[in-house]
py3Dmol code that shows the C-alpha trace and the ligand (Angstrom):
import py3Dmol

protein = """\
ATOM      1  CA  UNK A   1      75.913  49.496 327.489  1.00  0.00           C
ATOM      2  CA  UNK A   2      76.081  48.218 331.144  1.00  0.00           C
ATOM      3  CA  UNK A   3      77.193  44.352 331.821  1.00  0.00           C
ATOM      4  CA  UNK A   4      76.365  43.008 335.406  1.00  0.00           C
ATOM      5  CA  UNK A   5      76.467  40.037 337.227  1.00  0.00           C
ATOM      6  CA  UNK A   6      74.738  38.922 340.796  1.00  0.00           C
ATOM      7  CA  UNK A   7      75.825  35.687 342.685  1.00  0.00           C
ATOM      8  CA  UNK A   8      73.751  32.496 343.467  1.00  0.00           C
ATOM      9  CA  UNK A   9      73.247  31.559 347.040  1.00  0.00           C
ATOM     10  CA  UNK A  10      72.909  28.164 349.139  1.00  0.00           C
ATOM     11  CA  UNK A  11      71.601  28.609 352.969  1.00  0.00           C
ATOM     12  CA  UNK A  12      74.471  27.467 354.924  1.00  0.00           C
ATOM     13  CA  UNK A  13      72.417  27.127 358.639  1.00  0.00           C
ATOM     14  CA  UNK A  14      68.829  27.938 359.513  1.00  0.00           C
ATOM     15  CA  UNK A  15      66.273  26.801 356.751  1.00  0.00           C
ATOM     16  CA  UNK A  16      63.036  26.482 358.070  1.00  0.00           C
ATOM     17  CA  UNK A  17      63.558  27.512 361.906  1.00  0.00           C
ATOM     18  CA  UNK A  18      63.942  30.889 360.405  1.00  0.00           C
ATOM     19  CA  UNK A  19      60.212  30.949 359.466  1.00  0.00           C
ATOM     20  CA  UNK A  20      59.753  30.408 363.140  1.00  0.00           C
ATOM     21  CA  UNK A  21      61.643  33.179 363.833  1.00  0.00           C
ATOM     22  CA  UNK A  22      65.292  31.606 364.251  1.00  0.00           C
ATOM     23  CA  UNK A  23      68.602  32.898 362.852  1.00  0.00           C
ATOM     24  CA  UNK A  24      69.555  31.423 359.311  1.00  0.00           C
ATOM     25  CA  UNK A  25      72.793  31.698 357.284  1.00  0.00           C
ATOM     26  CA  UNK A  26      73.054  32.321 353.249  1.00  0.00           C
ATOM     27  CA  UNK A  27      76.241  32.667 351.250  1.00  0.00           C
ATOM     28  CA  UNK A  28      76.903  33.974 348.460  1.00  0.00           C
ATOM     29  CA  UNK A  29      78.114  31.367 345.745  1.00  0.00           C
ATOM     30  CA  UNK A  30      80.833  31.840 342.854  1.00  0.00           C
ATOM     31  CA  UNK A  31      77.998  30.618 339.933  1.00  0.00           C
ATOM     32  CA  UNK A  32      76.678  33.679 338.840  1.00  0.00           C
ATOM     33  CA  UNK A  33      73.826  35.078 336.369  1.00  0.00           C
ATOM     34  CA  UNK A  34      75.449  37.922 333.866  1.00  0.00           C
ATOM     35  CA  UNK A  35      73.595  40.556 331.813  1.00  0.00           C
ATOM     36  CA  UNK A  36      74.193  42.943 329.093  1.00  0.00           C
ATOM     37  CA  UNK A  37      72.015  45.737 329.020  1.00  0.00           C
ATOM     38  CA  UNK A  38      71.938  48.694 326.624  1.00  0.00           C
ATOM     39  CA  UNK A  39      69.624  51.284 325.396  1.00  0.00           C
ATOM     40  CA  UNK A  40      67.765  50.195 322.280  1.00  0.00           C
ATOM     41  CA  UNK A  41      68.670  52.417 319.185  1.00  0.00           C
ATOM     42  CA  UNK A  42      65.232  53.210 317.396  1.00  0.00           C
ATOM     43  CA  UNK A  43      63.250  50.548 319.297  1.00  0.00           C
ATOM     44  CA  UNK A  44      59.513  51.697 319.721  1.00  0.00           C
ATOM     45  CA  UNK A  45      58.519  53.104 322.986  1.00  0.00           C
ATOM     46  CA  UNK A  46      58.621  51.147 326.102  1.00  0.00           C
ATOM     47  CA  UNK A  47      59.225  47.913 323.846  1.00  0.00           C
ATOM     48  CA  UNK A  48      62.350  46.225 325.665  1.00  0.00           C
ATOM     49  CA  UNK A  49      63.343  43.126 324.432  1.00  0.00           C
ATOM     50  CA  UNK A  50      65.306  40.102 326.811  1.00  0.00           C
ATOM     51  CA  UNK A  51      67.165  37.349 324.393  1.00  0.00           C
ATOM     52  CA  UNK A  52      65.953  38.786 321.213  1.00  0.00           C
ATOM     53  CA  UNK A  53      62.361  38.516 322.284  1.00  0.00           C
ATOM     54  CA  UNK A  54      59.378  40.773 323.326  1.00  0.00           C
ATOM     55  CA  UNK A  55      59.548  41.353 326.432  1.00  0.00           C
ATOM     56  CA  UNK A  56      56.437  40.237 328.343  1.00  0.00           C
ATOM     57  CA  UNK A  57      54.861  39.326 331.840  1.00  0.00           C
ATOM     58  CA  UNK A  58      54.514  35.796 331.071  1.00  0.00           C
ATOM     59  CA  UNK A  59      58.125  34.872 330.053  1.00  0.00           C
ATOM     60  CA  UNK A  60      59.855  37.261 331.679  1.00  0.00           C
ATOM     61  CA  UNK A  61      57.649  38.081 334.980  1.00  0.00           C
ATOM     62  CA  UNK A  62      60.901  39.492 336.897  1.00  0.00           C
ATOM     63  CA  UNK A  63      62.038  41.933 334.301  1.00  0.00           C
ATOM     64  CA  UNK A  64      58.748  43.008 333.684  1.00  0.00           C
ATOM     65  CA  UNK A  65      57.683  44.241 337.020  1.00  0.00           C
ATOM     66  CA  UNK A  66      60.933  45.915 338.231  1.00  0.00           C
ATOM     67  CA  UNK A  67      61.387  47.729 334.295  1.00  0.00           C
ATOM     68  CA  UNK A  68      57.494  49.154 334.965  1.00  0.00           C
ATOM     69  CA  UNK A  69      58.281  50.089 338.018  1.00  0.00           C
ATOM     70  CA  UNK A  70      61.983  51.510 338.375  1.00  0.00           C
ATOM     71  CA  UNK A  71      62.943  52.186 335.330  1.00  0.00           C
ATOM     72  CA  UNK A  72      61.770  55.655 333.265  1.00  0.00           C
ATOM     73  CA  UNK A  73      63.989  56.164 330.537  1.00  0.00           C
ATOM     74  CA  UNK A  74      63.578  54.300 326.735  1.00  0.00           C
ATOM     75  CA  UNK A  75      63.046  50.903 325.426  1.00  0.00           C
ATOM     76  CA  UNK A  76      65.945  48.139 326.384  1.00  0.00           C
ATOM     77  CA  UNK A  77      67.694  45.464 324.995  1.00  0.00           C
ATOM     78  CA  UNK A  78      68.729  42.919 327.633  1.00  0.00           C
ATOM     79  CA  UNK A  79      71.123  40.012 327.059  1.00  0.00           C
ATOM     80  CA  UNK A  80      71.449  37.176 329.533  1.00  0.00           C
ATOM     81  CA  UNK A  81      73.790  34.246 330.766  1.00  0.00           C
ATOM     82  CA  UNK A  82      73.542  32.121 333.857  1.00  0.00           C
ATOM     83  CA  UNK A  83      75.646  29.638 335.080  1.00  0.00           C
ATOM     84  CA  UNK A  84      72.679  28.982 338.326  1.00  0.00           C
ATOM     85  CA  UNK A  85      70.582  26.152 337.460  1.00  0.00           C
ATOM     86  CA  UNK A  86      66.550  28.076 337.998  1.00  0.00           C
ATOM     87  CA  UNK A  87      63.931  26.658 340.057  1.00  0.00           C
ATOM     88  CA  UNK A  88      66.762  24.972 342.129  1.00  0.00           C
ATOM     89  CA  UNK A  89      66.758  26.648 345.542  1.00  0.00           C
ATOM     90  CA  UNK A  90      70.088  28.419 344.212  1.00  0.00           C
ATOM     91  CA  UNK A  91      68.329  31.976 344.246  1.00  0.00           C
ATOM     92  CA  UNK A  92      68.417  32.676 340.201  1.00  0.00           C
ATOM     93  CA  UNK A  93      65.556  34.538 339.864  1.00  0.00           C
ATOM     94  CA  UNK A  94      66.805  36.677 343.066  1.00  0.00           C
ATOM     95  CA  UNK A  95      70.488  37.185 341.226  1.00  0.00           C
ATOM     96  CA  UNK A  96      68.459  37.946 337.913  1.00  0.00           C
ATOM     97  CA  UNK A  97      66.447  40.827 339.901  1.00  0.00           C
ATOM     98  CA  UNK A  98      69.549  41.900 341.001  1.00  0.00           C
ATOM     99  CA  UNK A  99      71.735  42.881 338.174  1.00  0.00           C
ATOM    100  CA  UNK A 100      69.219  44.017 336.504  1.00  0.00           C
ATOM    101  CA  UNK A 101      68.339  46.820 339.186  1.00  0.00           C
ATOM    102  CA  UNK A 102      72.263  47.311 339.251  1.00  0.00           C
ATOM    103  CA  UNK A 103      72.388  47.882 335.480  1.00  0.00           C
ATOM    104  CA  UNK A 104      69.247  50.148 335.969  1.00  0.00           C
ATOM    105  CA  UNK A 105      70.858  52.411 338.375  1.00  0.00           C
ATOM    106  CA  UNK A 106      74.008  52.129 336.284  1.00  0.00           C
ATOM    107  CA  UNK A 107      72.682  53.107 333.114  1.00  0.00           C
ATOM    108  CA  UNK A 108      70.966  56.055 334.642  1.00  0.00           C
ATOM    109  CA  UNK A 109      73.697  57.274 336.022  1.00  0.00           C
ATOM    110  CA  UNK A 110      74.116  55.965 339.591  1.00  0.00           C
ATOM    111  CA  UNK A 111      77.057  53.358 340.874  1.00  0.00           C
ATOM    112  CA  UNK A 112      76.097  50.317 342.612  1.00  0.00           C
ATOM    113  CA  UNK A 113      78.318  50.541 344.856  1.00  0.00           C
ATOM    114  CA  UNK A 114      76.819  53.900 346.437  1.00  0.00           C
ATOM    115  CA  UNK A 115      73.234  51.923 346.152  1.00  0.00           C
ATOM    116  CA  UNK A 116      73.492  48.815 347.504  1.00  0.00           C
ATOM    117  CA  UNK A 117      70.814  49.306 350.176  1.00  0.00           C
ATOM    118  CA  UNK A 118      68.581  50.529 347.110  1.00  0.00           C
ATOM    119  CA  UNK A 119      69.090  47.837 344.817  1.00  0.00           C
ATOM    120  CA  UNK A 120      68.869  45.502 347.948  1.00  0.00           C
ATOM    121  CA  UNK A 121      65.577  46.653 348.538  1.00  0.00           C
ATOM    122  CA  UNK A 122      63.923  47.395 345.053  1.00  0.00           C
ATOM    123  CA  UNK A 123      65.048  43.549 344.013  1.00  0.00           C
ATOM    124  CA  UNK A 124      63.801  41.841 347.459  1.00  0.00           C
ATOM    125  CA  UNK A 125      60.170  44.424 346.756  1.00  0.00           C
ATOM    126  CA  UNK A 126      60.682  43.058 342.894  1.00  0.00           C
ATOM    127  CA  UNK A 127      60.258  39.340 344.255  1.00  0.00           C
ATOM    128  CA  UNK A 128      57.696  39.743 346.205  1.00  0.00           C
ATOM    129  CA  UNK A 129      55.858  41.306 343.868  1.00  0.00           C
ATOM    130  CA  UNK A 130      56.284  38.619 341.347  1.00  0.00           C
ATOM    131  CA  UNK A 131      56.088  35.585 343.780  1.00  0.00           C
ATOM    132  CA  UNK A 132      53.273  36.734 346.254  1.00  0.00           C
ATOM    133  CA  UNK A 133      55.598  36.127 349.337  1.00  0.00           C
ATOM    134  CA  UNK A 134      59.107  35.994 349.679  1.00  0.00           C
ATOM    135  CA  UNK A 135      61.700  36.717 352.783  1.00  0.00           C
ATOM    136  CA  UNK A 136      64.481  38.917 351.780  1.00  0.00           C
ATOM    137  CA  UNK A 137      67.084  36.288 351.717  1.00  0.00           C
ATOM    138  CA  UNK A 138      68.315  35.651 348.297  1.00  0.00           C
ATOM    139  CA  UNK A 139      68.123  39.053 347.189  1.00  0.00           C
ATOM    140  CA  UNK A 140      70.099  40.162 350.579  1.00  0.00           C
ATOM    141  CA  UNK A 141      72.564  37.828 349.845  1.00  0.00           C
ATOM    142  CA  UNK A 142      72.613  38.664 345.629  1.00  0.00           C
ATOM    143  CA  UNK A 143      73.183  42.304 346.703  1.00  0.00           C
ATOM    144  CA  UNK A 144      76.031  42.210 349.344  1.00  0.00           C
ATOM    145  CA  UNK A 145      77.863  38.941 348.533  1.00  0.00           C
ATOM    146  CA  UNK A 146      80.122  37.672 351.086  1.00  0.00           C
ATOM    147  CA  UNK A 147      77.532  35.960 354.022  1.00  0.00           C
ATOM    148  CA  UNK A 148      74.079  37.327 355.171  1.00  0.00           C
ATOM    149  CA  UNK A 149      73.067  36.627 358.368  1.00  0.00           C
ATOM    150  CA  UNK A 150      69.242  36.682 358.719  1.00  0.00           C
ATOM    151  CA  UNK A 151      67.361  37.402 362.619  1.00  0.00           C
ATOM    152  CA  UNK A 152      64.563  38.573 364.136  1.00  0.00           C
ATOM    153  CA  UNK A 153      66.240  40.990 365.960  1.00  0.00           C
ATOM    154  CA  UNK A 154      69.319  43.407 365.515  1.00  0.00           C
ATOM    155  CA  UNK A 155      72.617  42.112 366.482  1.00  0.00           C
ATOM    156  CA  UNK A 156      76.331  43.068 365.104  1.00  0.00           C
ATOM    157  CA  UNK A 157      77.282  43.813 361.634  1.00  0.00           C
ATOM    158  CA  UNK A 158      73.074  44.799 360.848  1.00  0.00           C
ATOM    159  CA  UNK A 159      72.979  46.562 357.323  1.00  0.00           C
ATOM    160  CA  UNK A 160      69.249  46.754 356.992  1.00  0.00           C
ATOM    161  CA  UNK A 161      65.646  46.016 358.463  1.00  0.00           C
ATOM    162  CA  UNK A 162      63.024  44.991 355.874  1.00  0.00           C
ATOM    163  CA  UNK A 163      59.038  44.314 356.670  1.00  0.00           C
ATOM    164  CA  UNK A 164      56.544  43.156 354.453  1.00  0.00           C
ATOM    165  CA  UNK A 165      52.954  41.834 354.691  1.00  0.00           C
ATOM    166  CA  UNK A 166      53.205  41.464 358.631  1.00  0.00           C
ATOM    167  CA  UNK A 167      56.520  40.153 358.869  1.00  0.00           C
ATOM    168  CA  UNK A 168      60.219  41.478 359.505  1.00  0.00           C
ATOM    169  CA  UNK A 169      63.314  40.382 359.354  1.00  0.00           C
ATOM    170  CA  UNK A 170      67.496  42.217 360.338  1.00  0.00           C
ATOM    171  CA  UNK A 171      69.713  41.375 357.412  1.00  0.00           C
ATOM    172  CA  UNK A 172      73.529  41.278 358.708  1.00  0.00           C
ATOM    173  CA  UNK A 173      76.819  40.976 357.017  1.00  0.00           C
ATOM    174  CA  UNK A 174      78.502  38.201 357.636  1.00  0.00           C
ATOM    175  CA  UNK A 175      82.116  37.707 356.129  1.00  0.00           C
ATOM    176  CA  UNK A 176      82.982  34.625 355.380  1.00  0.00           C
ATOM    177  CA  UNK A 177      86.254  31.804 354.448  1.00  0.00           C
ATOM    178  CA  UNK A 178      87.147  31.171 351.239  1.00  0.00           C
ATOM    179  CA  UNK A 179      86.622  27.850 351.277  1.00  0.00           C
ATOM    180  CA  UNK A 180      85.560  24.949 348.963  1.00  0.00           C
ATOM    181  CA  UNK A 181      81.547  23.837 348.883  1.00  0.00           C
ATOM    182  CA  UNK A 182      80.237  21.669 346.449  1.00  0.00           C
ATOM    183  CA  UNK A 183      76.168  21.552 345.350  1.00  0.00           C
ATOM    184  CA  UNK A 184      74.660  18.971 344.477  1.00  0.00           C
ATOM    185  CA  UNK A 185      71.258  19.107 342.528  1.00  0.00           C
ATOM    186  CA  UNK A 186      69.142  16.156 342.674  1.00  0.00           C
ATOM    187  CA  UNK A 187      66.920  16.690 339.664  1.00  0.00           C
ATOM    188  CA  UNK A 188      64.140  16.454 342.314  1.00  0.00           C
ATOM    189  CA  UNK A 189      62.115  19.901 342.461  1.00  0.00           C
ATOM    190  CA  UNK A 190      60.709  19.901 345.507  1.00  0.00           C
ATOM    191  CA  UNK A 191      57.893  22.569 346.541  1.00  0.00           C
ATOM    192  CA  UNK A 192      59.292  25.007 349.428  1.00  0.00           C
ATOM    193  CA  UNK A 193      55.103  25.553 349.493  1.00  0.00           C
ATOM    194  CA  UNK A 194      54.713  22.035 350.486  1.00  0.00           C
ATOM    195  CA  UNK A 195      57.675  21.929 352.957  1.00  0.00           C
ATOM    196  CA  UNK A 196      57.028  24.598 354.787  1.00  0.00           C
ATOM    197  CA  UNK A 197      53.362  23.388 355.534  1.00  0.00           C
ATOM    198  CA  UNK A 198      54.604  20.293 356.556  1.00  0.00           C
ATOM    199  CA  UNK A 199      56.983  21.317 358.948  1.00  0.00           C
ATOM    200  CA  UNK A 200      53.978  23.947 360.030  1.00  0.00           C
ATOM    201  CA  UNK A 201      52.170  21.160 360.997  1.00  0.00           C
ATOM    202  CA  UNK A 202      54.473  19.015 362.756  1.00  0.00           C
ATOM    203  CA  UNK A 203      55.455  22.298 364.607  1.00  0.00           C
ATOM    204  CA  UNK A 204      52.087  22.795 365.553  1.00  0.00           C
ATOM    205  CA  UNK A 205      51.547  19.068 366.913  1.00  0.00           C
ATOM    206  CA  UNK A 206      54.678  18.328 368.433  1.00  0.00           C
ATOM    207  CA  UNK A 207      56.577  19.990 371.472  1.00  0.00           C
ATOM    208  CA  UNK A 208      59.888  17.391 369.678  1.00  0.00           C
ATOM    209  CA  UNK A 209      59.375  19.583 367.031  1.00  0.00           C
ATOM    210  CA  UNK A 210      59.703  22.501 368.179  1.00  0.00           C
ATOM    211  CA  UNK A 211      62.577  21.837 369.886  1.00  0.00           C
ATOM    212  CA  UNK A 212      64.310  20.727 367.102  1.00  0.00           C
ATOM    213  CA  UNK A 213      63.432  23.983 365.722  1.00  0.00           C
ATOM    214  CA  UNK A 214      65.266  25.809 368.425  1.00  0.00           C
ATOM    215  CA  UNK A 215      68.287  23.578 368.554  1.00  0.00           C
ATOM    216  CA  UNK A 216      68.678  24.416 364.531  1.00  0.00           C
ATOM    217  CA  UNK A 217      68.686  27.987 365.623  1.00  0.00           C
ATOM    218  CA  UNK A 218      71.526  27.149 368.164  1.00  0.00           C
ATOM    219  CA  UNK A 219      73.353  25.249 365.738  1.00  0.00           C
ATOM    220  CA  UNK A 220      73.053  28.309 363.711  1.00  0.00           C
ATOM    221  CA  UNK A 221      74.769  30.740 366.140  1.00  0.00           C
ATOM    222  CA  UNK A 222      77.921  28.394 366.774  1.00  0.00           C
ATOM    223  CA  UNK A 223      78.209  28.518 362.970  1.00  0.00           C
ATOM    224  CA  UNK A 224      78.210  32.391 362.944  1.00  0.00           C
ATOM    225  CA  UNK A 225      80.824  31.760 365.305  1.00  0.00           C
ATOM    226  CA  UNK A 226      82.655  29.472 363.649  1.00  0.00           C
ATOM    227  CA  UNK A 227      82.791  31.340 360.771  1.00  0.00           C
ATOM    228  CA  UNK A 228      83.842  34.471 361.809  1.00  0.00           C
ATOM    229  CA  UNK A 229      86.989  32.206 362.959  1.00  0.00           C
ATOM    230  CA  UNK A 230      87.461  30.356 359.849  1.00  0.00           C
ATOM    231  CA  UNK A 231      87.392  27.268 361.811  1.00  0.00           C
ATOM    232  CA  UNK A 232      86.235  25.117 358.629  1.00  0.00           C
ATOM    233  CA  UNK A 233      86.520  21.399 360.880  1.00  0.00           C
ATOM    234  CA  UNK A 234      83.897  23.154 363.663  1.00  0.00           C
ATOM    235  CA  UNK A 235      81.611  24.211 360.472  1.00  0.00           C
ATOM    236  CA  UNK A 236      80.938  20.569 358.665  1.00  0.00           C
ATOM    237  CA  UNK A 237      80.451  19.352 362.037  1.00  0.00           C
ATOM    238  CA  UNK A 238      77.538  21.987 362.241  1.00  0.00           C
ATOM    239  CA  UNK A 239      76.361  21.278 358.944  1.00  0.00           C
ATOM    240  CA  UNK A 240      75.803  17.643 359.503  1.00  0.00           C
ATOM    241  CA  UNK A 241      74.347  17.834 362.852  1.00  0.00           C
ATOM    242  CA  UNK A 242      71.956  20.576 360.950  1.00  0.00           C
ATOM    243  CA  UNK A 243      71.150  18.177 358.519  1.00  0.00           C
ATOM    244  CA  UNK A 244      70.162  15.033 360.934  1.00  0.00           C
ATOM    245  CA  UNK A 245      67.885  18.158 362.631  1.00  0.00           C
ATOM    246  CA  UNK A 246      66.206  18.857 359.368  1.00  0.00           C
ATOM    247  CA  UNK A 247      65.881  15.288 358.442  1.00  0.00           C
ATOM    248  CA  UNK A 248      64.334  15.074 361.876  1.00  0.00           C
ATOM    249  CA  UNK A 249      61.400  17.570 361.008  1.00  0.00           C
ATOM    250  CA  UNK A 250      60.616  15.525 357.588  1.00  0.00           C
ATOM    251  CA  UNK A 251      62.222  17.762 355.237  1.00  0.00           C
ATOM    252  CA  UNK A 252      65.037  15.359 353.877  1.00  0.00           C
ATOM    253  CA  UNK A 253      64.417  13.248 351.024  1.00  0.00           C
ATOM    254  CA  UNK A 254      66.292  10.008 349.627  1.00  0.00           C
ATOM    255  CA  UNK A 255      67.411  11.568 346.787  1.00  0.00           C
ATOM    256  CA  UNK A 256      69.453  13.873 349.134  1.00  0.00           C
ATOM    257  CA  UNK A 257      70.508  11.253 351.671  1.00  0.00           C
ATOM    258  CA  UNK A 258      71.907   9.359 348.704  1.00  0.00           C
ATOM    259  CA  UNK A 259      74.214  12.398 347.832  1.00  0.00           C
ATOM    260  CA  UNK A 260      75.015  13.461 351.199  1.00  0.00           C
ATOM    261  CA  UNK A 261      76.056   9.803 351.937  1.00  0.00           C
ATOM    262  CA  UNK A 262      78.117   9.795 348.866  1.00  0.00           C
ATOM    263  CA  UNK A 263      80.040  13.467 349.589  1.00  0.00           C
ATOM    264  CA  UNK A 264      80.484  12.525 353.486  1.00  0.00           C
ATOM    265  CA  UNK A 265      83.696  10.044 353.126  1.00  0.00           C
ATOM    266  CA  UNK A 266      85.788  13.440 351.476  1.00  0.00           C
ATOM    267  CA  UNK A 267      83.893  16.296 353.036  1.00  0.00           C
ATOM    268  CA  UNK A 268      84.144  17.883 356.409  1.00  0.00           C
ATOM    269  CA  UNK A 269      80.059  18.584 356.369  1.00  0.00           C
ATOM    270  CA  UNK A 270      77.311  18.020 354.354  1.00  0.00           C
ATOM    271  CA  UNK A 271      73.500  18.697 354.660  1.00  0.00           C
ATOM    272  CA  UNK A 272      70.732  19.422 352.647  1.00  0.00           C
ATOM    273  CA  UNK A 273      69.971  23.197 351.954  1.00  0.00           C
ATOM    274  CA  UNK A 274      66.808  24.970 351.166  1.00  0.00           C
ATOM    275  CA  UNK A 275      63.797  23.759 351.652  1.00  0.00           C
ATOM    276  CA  UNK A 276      64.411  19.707 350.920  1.00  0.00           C
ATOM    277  CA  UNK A 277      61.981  17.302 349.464  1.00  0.00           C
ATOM    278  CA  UNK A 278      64.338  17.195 346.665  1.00  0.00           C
ATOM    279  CA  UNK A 279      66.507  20.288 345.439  1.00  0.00           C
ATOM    280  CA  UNK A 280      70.031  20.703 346.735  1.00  0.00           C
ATOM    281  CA  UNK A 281      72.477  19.640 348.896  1.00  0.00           C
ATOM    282  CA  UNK A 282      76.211  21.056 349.892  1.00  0.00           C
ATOM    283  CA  UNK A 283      79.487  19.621 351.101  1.00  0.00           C
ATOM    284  CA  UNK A 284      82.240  21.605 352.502  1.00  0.00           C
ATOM    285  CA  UNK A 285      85.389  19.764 351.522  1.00  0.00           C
ATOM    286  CA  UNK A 286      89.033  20.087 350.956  1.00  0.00           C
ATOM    287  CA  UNK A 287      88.892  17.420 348.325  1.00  0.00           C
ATOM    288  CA  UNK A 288      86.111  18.921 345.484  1.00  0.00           C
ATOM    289  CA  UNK A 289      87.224  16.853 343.186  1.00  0.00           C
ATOM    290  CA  UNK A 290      86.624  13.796 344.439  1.00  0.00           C
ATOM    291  CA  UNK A 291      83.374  14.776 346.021  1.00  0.00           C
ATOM    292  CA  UNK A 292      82.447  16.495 342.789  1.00  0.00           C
ATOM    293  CA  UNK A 293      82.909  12.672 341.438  1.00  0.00           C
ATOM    294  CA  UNK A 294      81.269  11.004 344.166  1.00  0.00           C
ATOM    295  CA  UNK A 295      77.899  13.293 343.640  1.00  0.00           C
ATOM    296  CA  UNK A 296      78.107  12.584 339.889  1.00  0.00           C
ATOM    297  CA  UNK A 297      77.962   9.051 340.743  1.00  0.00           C
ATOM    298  CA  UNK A 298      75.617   8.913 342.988  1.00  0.00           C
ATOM    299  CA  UNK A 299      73.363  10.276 340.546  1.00  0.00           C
ATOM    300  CA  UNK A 300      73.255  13.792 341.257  1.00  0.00           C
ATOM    301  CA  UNK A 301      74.462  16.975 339.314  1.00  0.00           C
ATOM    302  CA  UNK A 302      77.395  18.693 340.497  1.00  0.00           C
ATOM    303  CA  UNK A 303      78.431  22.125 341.208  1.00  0.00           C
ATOM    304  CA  UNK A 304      81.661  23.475 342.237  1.00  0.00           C
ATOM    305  CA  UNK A 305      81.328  26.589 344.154  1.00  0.00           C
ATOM    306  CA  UNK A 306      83.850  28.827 346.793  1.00  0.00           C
ATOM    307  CA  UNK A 307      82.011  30.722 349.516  1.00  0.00           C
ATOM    308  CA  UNK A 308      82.346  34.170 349.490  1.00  0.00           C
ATOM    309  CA  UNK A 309      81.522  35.551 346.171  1.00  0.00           C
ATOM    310  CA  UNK A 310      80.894  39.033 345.942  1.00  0.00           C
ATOM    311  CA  UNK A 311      77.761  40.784 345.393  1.00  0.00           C
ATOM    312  CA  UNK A 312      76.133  42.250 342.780  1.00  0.00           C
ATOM    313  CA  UNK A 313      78.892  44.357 340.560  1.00  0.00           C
ATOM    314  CA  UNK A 314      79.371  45.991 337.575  1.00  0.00           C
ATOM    315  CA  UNK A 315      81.557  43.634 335.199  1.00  0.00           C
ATOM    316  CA  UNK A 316      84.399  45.264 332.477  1.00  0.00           C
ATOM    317  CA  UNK A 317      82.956  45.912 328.832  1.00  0.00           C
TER     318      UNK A 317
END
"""
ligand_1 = """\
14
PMV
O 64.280 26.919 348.658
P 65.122 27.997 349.212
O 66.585 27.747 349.154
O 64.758 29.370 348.745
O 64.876 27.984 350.791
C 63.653 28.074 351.434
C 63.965 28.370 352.871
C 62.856 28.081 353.861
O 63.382 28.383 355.141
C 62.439 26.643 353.822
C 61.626 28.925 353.603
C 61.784 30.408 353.877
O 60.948 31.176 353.352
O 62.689 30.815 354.613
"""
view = py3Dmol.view(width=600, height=400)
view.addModel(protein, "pdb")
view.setStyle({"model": 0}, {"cartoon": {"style": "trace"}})
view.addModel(ligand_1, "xyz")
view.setStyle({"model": 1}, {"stick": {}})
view.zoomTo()
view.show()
């Protein structure tokens, strides 16, 4: 019996400009999603079974396509337990990919550790599959904890290059503070679909636009900076100057002003993160209590995270 767990992520700088070919910044966050999995004794040929049921492509579309396609020994029973809300922009389904392909390689006899860049891969080709299009970001960032720095082109600390259906992207290491962020989840789901068309067309229309696009991508590298420093007063000024930049492209949403507003007075940054219209925020802060309060206040759902989590990793028996 193997037990893994993967981290959630949040995108620190970037969303959106990176579709446009600007840098963007995900970390790793200390909620993660755990799994038990063990050969089943006796089971019935390729019948696996995830939280005592059937396993099937409906329910359990994730499992399903990377078992069929990466895993060739006998029928499995898989046990799960996530502390990452799903359909939240906090990269579940990615950290569910991911320790599973680490218990797969595990249980036949591989380490994760020696096959990160596999597992990396397999889960990022696993959510494509499953989603129709997907960059490699959350399962980058699921794999190698710490910070991933995503660009369209290679710079320092590059671990991979990944292209799929016409695009291409240079997945970094980044390694990051150990700092305090809190999430905040609106309860709104917002439809990264949706977003991304939107901004799409403003892009298209508007030379402002576009320039705020490019400034984002600044504002990106002077975090990478700042966080290689640990210069945590530099980095919330970043992320709310990032945020006034997203909210300038339409992507903000009252439910998320109302929490930002509420974190600001204890925090040191705060923005939205993801794709908006709803879904999360983050606040860097020294205080996480009290912004931890102020988000439950305002109406939101609180997290408390640390930046920096490791990846994907095989947990004690
Ligand atoms: O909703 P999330 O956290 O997975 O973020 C989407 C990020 C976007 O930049 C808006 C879209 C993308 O594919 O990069």
């Amino acid at each position: 019996m193997v037990r893994t767990s993967a981290p959630g992520k949040v995108i620190l700088f970037g969303e959106h400009a990176v579709v446009y070919g600007e840098p963007a910044v995900a970390l790793a966050v200390s909620l993660r999603f755990r799994m038990r999995v063990a050969p089943r004794e006796g089971g019935r040929a390729r019948v696996h079974r995830v939280d005592g049921h059937r396993m099937d492509a409906s329910c359990h579309a994730y499992f399903k396509y990377a078992v069929d396609k990466y895993w060739t020994g006998g029928p499995l029973e898989i046990r799960t337990d996530s502390e990452i809300p799903s359909a939240s922009g906090m990269g579940s389904s990615a950290a569910l990919t991911t320790s599973l392909m680490g218990a797969l390689i595990e249980l036949g006899g591989g380490a994760i550790d020696a096959e990160r860049e596999r597992i990396a891969r397999q889960s990022f080709d696993t959510e494509y599959g499953v989603q129709g299009r997907a960059s490699p970001t959350d399962t980058s960032t699921a794999t190698f904890g710490q910070g991933i720095l995503l660009a369209k082109r290679a710079m320092d600390g590059l671990i991979m290059h990944v292209e799929r259906g016409g695009a291409e992207w240079y997945v970094h290491r980044l390694k990051v503070p150990d700092l305090s962020i809190v999430i905040g989840y609106t309860g709104v789901k917002g439809s990264t679909g949706e977003m991304v068309a939107r901004v799409r067309r403003l892009y298209d229309e508007n030379p402002l636009a576009r320039g705020v696009v490019s400034e984002i991508g600044e504002v990106t590298m002077e975090g990478v900076a700042a966080l290689e420093r640990g210069d945590a007063a530099r980095l919330g000024e970043l992320m709310d100057r990032n945020h006034e930049l997203l909210d300038a492209i339409g992507v903000n949403h009252p439910s998320l002003q109302r929490l930002v507003d509420a974190a600001r007075p204890h925090s040191l940054g705060a923005k939205l993160t993801g794709a908006g219209g709803g879904g999360c925020m983050i606040a860097l802060t020294e205080e996480p209590e009290r912004v931890f309060k102020a988000i439950a206040e305002a109406g939101g759902q609180p997290f408390m995270a640390r930046m920096g989590a490791p990846g994907v990793r095989r947990d004690g028996d």
